[in-house]
MINUBA-957958 format. One line per field, with one value per residue: x, y, z of N, C-alpha, C in turn; residue in one letter. Coordinates in Angstrom, 2 decimals. Atoms other than C-alpha are relative to their C-alpha. Example, Ala and Ser with C-alpha at 12.3 -4.5 7.8 and 13.67 -1.06 7.14 Angstrom:
nX	0.89 / -0.82
nY	-1.19 / -1.19
nZ	0.00 / -0.06
caX	12.30 / 13.67
caY	-4.50 / -1.06
caZ	7.80 / 7.14
cX	0.90 / -0.77
cY	1.20 / 1.09
cZ	0.00 / 0.73
res	A / S
***
This chain:
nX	-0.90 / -0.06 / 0.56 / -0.98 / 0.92 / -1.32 / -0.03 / 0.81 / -0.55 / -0.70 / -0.07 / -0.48 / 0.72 / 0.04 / 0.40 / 0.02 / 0.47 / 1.44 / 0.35 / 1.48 / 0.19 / 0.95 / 0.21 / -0.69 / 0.55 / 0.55 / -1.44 / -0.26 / 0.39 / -0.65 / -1.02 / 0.35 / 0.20 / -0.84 / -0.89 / 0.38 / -0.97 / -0.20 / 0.59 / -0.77 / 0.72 / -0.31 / -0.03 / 0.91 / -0.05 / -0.09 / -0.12 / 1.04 / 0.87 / 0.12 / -1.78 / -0.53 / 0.61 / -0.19 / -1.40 / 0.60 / 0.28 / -1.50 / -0.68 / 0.39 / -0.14 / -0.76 / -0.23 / 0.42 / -0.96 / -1.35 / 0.35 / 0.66 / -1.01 / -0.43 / 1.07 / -0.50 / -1.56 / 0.30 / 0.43 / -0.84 / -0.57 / 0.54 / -0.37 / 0.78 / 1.53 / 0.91 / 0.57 / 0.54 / 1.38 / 0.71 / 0.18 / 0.93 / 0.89 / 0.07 / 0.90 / 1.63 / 0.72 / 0.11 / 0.55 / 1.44 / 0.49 / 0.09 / 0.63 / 0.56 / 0.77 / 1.00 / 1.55 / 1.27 / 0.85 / 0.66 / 1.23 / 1.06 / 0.14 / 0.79 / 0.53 / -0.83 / 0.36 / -0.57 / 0.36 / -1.20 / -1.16 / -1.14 / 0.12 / -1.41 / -1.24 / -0.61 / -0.55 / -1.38 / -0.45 / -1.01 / -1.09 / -1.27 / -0.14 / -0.49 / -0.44 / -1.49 / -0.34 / 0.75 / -1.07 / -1.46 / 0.67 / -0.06 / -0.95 / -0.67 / 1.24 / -0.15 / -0.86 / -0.20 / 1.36 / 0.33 / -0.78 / 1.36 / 1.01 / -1.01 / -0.56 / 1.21 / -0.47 / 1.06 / -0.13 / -0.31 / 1.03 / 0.92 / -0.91 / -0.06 / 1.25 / 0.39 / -0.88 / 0.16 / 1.25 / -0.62 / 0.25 / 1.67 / 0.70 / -0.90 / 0.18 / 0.96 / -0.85 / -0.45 / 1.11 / 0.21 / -1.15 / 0.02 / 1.18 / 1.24 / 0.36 / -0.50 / 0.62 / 0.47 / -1.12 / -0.94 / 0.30 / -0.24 / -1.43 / -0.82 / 0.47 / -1.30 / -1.14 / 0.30 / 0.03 / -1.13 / -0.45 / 0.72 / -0.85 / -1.80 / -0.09 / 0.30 / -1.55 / -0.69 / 0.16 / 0.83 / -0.52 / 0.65 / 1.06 / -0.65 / 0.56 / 1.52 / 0.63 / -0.88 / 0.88 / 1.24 / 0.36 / -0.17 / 1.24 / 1.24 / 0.28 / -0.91 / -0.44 / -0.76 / -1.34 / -1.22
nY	-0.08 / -1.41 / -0.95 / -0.42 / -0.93 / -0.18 / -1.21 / -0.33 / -1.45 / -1.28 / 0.57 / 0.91 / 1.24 / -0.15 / 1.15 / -0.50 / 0.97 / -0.70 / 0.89 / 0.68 / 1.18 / 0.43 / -1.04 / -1.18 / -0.88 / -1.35 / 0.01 / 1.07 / -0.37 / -0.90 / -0.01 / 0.38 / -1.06 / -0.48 / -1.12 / -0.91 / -0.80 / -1.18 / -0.46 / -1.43 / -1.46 / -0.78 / -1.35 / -0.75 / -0.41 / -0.93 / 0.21 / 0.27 / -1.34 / -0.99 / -0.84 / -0.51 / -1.09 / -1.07 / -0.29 / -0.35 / -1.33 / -0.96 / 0.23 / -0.95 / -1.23 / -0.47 / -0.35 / -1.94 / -1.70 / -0.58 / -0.52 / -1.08 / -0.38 / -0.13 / -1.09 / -1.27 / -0.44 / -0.50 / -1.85 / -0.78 / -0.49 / -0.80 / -1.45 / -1.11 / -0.21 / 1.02 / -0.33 / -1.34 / 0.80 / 0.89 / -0.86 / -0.77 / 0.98 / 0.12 / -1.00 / 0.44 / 1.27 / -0.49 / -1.12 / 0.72 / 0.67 / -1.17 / -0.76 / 1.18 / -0.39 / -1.18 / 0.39 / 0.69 / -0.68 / -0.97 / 0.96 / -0.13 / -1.08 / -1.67 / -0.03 / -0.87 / -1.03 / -0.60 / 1.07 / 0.99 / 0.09 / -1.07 / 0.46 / 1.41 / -0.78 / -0.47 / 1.42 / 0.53 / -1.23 / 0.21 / 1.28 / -0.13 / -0.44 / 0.40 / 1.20 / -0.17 / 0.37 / 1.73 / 1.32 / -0.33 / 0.65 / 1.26 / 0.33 / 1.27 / 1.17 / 0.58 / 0.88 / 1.37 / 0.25 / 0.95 / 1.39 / 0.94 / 0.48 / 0.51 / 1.71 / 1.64 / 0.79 / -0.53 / -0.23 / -1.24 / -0.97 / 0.29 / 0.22 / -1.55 / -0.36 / 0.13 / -0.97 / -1.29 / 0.40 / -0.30 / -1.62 / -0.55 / 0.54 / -0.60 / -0.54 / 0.98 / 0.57 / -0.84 / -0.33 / 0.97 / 0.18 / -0.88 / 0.15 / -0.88 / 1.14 / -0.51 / -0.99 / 0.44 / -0.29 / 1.26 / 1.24 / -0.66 / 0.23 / 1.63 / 0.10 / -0.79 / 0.90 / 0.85 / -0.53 / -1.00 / 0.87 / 0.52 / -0.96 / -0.17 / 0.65 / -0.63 / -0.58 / 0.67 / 0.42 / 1.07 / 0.81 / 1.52 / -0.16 / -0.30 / -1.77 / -0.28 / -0.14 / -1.21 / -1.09 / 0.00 / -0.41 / -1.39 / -0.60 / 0.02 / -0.58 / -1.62 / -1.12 / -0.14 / -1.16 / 0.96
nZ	1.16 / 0.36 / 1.53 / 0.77 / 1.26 / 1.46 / 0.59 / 1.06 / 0.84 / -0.59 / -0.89 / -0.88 / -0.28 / -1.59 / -0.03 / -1.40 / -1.17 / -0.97 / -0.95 / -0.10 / 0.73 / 1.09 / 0.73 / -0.24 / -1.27 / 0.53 / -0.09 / 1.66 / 1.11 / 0.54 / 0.33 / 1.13 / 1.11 / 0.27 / -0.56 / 1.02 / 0.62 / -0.34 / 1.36 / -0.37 / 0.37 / 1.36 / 0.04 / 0.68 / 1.41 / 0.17 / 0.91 / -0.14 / 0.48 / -0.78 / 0.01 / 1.74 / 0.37 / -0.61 / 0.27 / 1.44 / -0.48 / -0.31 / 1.56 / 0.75 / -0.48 / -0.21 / 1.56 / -0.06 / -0.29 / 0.25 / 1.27 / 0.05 / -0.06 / 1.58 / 1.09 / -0.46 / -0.02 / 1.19 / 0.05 / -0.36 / 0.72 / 1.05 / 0.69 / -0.52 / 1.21 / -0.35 / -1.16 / -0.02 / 0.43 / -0.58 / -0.77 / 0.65 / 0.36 / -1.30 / -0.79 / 0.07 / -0.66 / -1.04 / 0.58 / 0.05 / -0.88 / -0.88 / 0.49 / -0.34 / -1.48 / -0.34 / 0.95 / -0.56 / -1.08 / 0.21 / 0.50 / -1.56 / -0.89 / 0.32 / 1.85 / 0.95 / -0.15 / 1.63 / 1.08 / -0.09 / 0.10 / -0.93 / -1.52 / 0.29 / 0.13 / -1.44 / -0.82 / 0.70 / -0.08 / -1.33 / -0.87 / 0.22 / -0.96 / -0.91 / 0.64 / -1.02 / -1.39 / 0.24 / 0.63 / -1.12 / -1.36 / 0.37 / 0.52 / -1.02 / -0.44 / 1.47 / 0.23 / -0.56 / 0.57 / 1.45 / -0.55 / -0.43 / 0.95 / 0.47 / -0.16 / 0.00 / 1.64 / 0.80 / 1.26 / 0.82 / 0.23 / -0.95 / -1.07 / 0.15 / -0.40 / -1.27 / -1.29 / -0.15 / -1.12 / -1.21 / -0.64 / 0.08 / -0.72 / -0.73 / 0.39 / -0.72 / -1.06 / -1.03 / -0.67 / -1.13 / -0.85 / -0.69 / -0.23 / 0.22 / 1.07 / 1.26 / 1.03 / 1.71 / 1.31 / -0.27 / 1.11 / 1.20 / 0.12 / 1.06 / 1.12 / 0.31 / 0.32 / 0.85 / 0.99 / 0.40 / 0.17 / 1.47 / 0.57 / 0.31 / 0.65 / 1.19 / 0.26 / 0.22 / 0.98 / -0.89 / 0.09 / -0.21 / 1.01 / 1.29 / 0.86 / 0.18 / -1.02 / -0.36 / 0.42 / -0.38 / -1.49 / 0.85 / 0.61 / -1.20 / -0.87 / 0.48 / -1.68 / -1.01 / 0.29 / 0.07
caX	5.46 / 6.93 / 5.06 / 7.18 / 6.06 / 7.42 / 8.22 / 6.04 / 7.49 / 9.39 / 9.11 / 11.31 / 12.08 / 11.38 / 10.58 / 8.87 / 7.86 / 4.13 / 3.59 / 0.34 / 1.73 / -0.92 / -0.52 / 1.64 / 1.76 / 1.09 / 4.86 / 5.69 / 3.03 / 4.17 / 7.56 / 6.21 / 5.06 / 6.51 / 9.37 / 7.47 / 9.48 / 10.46 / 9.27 / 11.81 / 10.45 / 9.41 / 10.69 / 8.15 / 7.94 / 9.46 / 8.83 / 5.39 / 2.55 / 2.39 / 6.22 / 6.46 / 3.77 / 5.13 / 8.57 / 6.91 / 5.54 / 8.70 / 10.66 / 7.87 / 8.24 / 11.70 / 11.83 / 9.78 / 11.50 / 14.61 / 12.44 / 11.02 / 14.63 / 16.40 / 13.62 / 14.68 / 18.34 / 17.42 / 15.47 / 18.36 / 20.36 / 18.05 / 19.08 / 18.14 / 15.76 / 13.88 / 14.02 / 12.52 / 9.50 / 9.11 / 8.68 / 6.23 / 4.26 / 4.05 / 3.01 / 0.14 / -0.96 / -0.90 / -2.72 / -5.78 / -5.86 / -6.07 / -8.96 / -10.56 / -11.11 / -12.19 / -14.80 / -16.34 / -16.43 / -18.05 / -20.27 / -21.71 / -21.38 / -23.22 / -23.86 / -22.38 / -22.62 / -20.98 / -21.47 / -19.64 / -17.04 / -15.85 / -16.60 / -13.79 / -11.49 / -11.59 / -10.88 / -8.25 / -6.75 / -6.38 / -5.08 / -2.30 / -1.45 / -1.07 / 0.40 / 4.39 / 3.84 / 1.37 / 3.99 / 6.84 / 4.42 / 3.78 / 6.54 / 8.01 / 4.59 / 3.98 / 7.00 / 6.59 / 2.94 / 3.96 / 6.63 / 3.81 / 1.42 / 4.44 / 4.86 / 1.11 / 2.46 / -0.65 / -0.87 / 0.17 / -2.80 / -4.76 / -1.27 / -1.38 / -5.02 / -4.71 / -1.29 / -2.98 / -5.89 / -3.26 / -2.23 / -5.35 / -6.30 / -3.92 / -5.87 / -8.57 / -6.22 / -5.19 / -8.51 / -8.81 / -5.30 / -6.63 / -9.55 / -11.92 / -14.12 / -13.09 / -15.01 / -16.55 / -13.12 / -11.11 / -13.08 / -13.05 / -9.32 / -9.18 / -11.33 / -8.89 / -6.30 / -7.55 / -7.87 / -4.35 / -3.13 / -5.02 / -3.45 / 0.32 / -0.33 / -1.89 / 0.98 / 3.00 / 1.58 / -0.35 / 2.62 / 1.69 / -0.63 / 0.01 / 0.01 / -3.48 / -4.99 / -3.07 / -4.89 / -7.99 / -7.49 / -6.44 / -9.60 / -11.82 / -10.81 / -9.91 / -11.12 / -9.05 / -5.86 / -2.78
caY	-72.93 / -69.64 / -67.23 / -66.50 / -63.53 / -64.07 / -61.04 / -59.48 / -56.56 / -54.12 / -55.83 / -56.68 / -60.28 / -60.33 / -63.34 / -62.78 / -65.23 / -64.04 / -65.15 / -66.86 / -68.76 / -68.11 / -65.52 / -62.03 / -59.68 / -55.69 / -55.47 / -57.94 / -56.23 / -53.02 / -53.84 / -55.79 / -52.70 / -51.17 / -48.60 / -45.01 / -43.38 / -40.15 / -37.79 / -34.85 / -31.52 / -30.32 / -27.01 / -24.09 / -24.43 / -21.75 / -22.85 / -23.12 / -21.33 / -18.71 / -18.43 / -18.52 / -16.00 / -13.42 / -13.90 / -13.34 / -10.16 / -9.03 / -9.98 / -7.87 / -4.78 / -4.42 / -4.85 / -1.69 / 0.37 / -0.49 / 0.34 / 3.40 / 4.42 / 3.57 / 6.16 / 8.77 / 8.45 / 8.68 / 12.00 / 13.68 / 13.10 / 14.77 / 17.91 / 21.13 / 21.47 / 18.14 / 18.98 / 22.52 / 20.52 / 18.13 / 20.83 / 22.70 / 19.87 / 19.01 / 22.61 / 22.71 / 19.49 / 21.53 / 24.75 / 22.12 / 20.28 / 23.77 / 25.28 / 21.81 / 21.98 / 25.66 / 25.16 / 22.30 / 24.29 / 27.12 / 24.71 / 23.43 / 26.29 / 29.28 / 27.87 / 29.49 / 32.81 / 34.01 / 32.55 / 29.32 / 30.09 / 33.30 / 31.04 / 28.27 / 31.22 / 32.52 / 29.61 / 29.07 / 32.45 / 31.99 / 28.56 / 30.36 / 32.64 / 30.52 / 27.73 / 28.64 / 28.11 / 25.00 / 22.89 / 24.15 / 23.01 / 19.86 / 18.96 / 15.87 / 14.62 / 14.13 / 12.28 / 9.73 / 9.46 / 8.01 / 5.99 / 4.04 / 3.68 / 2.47 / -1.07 / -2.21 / -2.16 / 0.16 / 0.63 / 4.34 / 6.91 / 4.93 / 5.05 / 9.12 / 9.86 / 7.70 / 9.77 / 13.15 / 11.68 / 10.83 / 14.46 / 15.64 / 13.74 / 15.53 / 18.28 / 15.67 / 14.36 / 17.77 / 19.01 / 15.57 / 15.29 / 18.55 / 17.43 / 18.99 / 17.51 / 18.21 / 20.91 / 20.75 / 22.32 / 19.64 / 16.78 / 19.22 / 18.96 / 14.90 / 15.19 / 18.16 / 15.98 / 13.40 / 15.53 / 17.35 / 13.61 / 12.70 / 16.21 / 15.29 / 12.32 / 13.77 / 16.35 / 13.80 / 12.46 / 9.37 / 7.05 / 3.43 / 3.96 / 3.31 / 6.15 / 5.21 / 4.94 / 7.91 / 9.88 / 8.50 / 9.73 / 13.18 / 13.70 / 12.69 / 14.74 / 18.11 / 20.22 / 19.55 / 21.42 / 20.12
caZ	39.81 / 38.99 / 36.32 / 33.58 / 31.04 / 27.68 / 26.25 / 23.65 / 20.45 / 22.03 / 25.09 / 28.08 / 29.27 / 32.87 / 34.99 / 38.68 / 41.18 / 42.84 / 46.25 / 45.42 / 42.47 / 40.22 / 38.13 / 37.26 / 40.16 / 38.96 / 39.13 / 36.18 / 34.64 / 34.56 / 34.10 / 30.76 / 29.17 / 26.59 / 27.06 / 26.09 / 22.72 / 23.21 / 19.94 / 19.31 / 19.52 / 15.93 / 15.32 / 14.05 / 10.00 / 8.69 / 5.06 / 5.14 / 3.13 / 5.09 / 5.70 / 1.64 / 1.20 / 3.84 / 2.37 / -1.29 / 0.35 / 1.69 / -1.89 / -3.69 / -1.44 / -1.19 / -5.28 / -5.18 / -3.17 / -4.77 / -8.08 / -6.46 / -5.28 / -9.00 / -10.40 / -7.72 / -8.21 / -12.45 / -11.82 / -9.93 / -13.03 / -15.10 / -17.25 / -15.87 / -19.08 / -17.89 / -14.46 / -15.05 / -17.38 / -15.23 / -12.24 / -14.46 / -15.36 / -11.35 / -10.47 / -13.09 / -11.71 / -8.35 / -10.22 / -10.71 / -7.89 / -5.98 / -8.73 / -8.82 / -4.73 / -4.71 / -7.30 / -6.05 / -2.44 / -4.02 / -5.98 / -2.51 / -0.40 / -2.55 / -6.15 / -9.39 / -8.50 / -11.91 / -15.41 / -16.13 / -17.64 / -15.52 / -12.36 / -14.18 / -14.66 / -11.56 / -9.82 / -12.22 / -11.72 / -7.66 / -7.88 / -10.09 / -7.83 / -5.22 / -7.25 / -5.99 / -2.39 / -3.31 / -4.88 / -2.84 / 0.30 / -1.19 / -3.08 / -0.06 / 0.54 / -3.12 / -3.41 / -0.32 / -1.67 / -4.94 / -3.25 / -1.27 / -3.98 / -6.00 / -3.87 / -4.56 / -8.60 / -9.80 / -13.26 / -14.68 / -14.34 / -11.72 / -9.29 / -10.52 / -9.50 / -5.97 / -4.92 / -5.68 / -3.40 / -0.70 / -0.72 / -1.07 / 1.88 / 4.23 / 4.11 / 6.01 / 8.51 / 9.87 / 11.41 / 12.73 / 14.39 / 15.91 / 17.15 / 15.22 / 12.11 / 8.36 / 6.39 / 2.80 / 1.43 / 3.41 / 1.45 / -1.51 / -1.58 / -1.84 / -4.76 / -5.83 / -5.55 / -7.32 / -10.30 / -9.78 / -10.38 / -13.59 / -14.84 / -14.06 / -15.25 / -18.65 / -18.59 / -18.91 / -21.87 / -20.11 / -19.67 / -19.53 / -22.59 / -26.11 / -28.78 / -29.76 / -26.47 / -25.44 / -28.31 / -27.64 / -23.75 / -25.91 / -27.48 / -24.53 / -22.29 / -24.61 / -21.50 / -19.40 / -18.87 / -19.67
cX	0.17 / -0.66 / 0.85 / -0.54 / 0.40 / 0.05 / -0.53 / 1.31 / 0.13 / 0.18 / 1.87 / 0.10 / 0.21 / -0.78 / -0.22 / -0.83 / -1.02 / -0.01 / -0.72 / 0.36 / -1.00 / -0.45 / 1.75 / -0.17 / 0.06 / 1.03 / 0.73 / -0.91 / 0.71 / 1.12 / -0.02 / -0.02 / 0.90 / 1.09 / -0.53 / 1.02 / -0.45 / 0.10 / 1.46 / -0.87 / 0.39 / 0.06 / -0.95 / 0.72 / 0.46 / -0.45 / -1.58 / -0.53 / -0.34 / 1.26 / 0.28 / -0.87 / 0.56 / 1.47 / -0.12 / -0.32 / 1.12 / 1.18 / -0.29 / 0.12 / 1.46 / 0.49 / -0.87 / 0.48 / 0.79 / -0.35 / -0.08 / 1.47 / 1.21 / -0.81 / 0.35 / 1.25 / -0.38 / -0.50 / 0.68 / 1.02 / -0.56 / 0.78 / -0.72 / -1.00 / -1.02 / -0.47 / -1.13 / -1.58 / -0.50 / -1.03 / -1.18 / -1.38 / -1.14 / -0.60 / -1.17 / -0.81 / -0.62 / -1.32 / -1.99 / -0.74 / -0.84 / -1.48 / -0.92 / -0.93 / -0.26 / -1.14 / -0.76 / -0.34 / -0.65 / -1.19 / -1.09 / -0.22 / -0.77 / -0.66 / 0.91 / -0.67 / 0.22 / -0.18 / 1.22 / 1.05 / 0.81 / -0.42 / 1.54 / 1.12 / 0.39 / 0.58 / 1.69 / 1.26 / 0.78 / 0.66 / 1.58 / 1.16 / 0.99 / 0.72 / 1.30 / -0.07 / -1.18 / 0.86 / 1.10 / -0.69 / 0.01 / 0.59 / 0.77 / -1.40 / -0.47 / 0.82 / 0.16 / -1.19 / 0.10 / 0.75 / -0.61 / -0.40 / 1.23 / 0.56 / -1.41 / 0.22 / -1.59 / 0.40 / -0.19 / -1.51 / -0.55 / 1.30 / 0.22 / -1.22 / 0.28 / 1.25 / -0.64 / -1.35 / 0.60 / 0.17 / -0.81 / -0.36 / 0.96 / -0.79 / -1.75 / 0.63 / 0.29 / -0.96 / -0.28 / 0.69 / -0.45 / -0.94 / -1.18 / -0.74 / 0.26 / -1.27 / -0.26 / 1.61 / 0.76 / -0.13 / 0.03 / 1.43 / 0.06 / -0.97 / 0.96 / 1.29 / 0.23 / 0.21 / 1.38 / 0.81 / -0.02 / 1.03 / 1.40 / 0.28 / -0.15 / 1.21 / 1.10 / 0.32 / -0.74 / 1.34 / -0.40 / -1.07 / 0.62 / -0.43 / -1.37 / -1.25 / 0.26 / -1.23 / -1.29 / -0.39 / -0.10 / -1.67 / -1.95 / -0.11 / 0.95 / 0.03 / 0.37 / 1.13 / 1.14 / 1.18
cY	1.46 / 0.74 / 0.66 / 1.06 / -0.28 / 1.71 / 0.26 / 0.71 / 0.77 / 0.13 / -0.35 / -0.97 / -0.07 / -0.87 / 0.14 / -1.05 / 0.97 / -0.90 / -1.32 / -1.13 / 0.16 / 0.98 / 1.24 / 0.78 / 1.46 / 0.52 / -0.49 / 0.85 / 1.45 / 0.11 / -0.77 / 1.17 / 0.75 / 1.33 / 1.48 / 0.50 / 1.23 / 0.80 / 0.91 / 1.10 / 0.63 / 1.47 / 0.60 / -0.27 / 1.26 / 0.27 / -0.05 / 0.82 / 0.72 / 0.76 / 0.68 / 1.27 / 1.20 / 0.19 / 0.78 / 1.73 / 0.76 / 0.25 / 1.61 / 1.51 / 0.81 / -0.10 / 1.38 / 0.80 / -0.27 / 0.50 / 1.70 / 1.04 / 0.12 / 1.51 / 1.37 / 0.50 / 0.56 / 1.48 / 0.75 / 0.09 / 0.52 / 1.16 / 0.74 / -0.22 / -0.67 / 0.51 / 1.56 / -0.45 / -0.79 / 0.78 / 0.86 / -0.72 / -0.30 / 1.30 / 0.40 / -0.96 / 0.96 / 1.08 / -0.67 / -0.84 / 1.39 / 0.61 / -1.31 / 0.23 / 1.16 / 0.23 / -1.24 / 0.83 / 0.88 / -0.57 / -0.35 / 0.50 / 0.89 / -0.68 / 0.64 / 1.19 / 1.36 / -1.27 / -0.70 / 0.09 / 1.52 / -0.91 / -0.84 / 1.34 / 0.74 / -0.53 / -0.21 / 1.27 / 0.17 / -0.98 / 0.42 / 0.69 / -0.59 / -1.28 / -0.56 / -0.68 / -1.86 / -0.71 / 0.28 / -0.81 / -1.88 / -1.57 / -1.85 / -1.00 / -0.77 / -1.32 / -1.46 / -0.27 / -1.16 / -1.19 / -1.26 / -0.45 / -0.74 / -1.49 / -0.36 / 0.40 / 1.05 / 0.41 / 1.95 / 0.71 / -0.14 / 0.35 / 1.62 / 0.28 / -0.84 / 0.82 / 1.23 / -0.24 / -0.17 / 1.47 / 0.83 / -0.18 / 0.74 / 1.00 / 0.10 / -0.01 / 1.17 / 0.55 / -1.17 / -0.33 / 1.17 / 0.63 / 0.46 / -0.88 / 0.64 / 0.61 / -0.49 / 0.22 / -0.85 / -1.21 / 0.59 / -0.23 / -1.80 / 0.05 / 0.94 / -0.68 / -1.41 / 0.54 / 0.36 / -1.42 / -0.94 / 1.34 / -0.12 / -0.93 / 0.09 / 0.64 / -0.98 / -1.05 / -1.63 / -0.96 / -1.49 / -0.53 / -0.63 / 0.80 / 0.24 / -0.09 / 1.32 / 0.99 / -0.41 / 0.91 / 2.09 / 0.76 / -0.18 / 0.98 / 1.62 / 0.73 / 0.06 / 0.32 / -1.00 / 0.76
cZ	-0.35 / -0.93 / -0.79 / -0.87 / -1.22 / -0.79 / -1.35 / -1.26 / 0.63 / 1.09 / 1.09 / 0.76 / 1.55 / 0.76 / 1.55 / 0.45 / 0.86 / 1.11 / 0.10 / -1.18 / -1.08 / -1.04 / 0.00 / 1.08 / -1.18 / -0.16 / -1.67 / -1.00 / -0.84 / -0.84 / -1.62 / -0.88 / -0.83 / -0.05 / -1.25 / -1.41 / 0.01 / -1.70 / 0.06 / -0.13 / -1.34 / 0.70 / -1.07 / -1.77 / -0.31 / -1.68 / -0.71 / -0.72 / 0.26 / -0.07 / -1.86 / -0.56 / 0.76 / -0.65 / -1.91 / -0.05 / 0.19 / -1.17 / -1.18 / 0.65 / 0.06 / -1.58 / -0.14 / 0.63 / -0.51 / -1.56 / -0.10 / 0.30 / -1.31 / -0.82 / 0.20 / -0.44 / -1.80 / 0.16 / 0.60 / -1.38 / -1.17 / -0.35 / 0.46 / -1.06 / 0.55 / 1.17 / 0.14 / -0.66 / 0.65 / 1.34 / -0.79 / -0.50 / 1.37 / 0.18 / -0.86 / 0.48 / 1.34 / 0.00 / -0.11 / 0.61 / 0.98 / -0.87 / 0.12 / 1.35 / 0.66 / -0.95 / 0.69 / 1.95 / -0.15 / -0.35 / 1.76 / 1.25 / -0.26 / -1.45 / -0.77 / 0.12 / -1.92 / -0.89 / -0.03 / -0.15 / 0.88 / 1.53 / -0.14 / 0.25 / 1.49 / 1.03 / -0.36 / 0.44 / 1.67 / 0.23 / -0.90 / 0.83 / 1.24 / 0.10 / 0.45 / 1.03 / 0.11 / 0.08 / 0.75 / 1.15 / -0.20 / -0.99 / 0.80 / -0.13 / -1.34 / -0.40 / 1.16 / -0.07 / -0.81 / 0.14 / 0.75 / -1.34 / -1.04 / 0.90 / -0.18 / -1.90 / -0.52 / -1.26 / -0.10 / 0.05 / 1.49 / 1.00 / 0.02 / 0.89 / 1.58 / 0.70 / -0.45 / 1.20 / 1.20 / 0.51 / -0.03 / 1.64 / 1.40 / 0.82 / 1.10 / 1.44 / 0.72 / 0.68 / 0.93 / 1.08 / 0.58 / 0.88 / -0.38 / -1.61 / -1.45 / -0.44 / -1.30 / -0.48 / 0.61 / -0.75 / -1.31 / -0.39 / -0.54 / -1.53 / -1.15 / -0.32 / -0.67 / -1.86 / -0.54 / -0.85 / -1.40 / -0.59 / 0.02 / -0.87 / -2.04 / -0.72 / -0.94 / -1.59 / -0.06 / -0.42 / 0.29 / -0.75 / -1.30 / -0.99 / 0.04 / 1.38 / 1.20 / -0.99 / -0.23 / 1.36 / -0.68 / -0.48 / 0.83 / 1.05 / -0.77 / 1.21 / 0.94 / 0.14 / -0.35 / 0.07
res	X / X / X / X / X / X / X / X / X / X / X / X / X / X / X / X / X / X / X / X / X / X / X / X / X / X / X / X / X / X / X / X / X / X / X / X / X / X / X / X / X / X / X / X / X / X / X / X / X / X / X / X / X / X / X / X / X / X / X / X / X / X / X / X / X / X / X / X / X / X / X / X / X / X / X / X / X / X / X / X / X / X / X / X / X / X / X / X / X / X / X / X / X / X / X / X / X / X / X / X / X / X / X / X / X / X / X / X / X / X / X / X / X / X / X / X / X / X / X / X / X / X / X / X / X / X / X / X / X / X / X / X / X / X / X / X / X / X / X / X / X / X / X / X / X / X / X / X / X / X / X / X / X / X / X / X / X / X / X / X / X / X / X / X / X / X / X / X / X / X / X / X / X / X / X / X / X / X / X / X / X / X / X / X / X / X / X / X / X / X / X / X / X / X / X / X / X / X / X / X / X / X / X / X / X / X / X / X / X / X / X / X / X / X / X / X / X / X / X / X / X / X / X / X / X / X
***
């Protein structure tokens, strides 16, 4: 008698005569099984927590430069007056980053050889000096310094003090690009420049403060130049 299969779910009905009569042959069986489905190929997520965080990233960076670029275009239309204060503000900053990192190299090179205060003045005296070609030198680097530190959003003083530490740090980097290892007054400098940065910022009148925390910063730090 023939072997009939009945067809199962999802099944085909297929009806085969075995030699023997007594059963499916391996034929029927196969041909029973059901027909594989074919998946589509997912495409990569692009939407994903990852995708949304790198796009979050890319959102917040290009709102800062177009912050840090709005700020630039504003300070070109400054008034000579401003621009001339602001420039004066900037090269004392410079005046104390420079007296800053030749005092502390004197400090741990020889000691205070002179009393305190003609050691401060003297310091103070060559970084005026050489204050001109300072800020003229470092005038660009300054400015794509603060433009960095300006996309991680730092708050006012602290975003002053780490770009005078970038260009400070320069200072580092060129003995090393030249194969050779940085000196006390090379690390003297980022500390220098740390300082020159607190001072522009000061200059400035500590923006990102309010009055009274402003003349609190005033009366904490009288000795320091401004």
């Amino acid at each position: 008698m023939p072997a009939v299969s009945k067809p199962g779910f999802g099944q085909r009905q297929s009806t085969v005569v075995t030699r023997s009569g007594r059963g499916p042959s391996l034929i029927s069986g196969l041909q029973s099984l059901p027909e594989p489905r074919i998946q589509p190929a997912r495409k990569p997520a692009i939407s994903g927590r990852t995708g949304e965080r790198t796009a979050d990233a890319v959102r917040d960076t290009a709102t800062s430069f177009a912050t840090s670029v709005q700020t630039t275009a504003a300070a070109t239309t400054m008034t000579f007056r401003d621009k001339v204060r602001w420039y004066w503000i900037y090269m004392k900053a410079c005046v104390v980053a420079f007296a800053t990192a030749l005092g502390l190299a004197s400090l741990l090179s020889s000691g205070i050889g002179l009393p305190l205060p003609s050691f401060l003045n003297t310091n103070i005296l060559v970084a005026i000096v050489v204050a001109p070609s300072i800020s003229a030198a470092f005038f660009w680097p300054a400015i794509i310094a603060w433009n960095v530190v300006a996309l991680f959003r730092l708050p006012r003083g602290v975003a002053d003090v780490v770009t005078g530490g970038l260009v400070g740090s320069l200072f580092i980097i060129a003995p090393i690009v030249g194969g050779d290892l940085p000196n006390v007054m090379s690390v003297c400098f980022l500390f220098g420049g740390c300082a020159g940065g607190f001072a522009y910022w000061r200059g400035q009148g500590y923006p990102g403060r309010t009055s009274g925390e402003a003349a609190a910063l005033n009366a904490a730090f009288k000795f320091f130049p401004r």
